[in-house]
C-alpha positions in Angstrom: 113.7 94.5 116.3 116.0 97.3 114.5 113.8 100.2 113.4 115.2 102.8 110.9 112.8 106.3 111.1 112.6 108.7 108.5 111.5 112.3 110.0 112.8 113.5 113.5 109.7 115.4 114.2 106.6 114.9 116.7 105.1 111.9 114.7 108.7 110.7 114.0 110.5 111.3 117.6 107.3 109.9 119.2 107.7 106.8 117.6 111.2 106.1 118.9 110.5 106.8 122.4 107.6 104.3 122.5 109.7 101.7 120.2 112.5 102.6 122.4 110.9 102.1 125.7 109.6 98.9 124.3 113.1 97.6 123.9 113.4 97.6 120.3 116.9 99.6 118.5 116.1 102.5 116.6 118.1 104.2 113.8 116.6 107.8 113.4 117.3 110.0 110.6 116.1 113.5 109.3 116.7 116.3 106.6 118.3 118.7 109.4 121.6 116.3 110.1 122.7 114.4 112.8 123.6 117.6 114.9 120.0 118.4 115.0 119.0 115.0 116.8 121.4 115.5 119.8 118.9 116.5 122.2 116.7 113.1 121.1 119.6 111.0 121.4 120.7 112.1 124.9 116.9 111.6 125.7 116.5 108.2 124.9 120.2 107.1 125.3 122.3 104.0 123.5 119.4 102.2 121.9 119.0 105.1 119.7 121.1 106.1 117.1 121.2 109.2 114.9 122.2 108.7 111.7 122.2 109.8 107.9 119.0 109.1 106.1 120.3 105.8 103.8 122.0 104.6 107.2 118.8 104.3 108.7 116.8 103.1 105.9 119.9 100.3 106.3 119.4 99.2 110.1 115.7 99.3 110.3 114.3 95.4 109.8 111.3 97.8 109.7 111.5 101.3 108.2 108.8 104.3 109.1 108.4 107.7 106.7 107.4 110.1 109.2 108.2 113.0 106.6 105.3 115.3 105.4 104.2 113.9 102.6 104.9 116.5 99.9 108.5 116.5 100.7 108.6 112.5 99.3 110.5 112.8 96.8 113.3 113.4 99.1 113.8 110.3 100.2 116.5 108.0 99.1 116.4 106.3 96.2 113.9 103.3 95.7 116.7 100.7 95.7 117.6 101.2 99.5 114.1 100.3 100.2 114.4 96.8 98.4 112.3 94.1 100.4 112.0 96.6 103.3 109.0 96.5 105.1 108.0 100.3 105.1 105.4 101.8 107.1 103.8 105.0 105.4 102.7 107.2 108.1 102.4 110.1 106.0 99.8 112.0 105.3 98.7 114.0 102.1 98.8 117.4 103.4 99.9 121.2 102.0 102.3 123.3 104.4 99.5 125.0 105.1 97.4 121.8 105.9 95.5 122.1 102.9 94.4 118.4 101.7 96.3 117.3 98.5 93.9 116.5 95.7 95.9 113.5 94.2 92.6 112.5 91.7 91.8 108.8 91.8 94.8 107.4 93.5 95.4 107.2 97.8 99.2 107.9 98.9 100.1 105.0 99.5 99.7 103.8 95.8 101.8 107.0 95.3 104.1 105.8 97.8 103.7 102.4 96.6 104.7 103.4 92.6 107.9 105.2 94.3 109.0 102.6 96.1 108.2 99.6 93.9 110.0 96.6 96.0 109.2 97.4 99.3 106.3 95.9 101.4 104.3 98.9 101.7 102.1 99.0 105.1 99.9 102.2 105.7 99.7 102.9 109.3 100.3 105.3 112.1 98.8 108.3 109.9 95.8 108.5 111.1 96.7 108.6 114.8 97.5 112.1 116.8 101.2 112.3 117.6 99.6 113.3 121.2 97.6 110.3 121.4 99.9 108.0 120.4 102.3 109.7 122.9 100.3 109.7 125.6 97.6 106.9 126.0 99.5 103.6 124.8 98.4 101.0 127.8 100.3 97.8 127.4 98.7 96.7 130.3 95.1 96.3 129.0 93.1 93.8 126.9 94.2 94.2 123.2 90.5 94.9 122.8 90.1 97.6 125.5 93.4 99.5 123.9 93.0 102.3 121.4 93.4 101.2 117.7 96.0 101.8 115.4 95.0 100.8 112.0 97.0 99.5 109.0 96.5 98.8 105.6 98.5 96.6 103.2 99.4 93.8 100.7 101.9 91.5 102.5 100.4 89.5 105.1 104.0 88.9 106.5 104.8 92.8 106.7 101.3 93.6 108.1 101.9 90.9 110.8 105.5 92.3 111.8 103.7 96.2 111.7 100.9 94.8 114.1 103.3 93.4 116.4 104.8 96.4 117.1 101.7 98.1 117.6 101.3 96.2 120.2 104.3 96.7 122.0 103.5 100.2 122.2 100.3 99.7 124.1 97.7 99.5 121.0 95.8 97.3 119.5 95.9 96.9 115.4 93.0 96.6 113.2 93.6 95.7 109.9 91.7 97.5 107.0 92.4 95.6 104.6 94.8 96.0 101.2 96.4 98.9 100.6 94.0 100.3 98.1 91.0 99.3 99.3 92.1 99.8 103.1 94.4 102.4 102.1 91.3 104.5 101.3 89.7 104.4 104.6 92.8 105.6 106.0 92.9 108.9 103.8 92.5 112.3 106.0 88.5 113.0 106.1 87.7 109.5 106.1 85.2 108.1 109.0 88.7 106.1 110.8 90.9 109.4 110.4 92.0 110.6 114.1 88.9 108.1 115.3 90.2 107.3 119.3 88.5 104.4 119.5 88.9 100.8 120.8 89.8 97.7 119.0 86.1 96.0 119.5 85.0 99.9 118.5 87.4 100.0 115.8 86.5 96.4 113.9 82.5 97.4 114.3 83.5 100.2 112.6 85.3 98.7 109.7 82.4 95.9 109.4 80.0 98.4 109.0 82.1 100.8 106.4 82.9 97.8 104.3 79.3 96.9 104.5 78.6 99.8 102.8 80.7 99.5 100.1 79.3 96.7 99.0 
């Protein structure tokens, strides 16, 4: 699969080693400039690519924001997301890791409203960058791997999201849509930076939705 990543940072350049070592093409982009990325792109070699932002955005069958979250409205204009599928890994967080108070909404339906006609999947933010670096095991039982969850409104997108989840070495658990699900993915929520297994993972999720009613 092509992958376009937005963000060259630890969440971001994590993300295309794994994707890279699992054979996929990545297009990487970040505010800096291409210069910046050298050192990343003589580390992982051909199948990456460092490129502009809307280049990216452009290659990826599959686009990640890896960005901090209160620098969104950097990104490219919505139109170069059209029917994209776009994982939001971001999280809502000050510079000074303060939590954003963003009232009754989640950031996804923030991200959602910006990006109007992509398929919006929320995933990969509540995972340490360490984590995800460091303890992928391709080799287990999906149900013995850590989860990554995800959260969303397109079946389709979800399914393509999930499948590279797994080729990273972790198993995905789907939350649900991405208001309702998108809320138990939120920083301070009982699955945020939870290293858990899949089996733990969907007991989890049964029992938090059996509290909501």
């Amino acid at each position: 699969m092509d992958i376009g990543i937005l963000g060259a940072g630890r969440l971001g350049g994590t993300l295309a080693q794994l994707l890279v070592e699992a054979d996929h093409e990545v297009a990487i982009a970040n505010d800096s400039g291409v210069e910046s990325m050298a050192d990343l792109s003589e580390t992982l070699g051909p199948q990456l690519r460092a490129v502009e932002p809307t280049r990216a955005i452009r290659f990826g069958d599959v686009v990640f924001l890896a960005i901090p979250f209160r620098e969104r409205d950097s990104l490219p204009d919505s139109d170069h997301f059209a029917e994209k599928i776009v994982v939001d890994a971001m999280n809502p967080y000050t510079e000074n890791f303060h939590v954003i108070d963003l009232g009754d909404d989640t950031s996804s339906e923030l991200v959602a409203a910006q990006l109007p006609d992509a398929q919006l999947v929320k995933s990969f933010n509540t995972i340490h960058w360490e984590t995800l670096r460091d303890l992928g095991h391709p080799d287990l039982p999906e149900s013995e791997r850590l989860a990554v969850f995800l959260a969303g409104d397109d079946s389709d997108a979800k399914a393509r999201v999930a499948g590279l989840i797994r080729d990273i070495g972790f198993g995905p658990v789907d939350v649900g849509g991405l208001v309702s699900g998108g809320e138990l993915l939120e920083p301070g929520s009982a699955l945020y930076k939870r290293e858990i297994t899949v089996d733990e993972a969907r007991e989890t999720v049964r029992t938090l939705r059996a509290r909501q009613g």
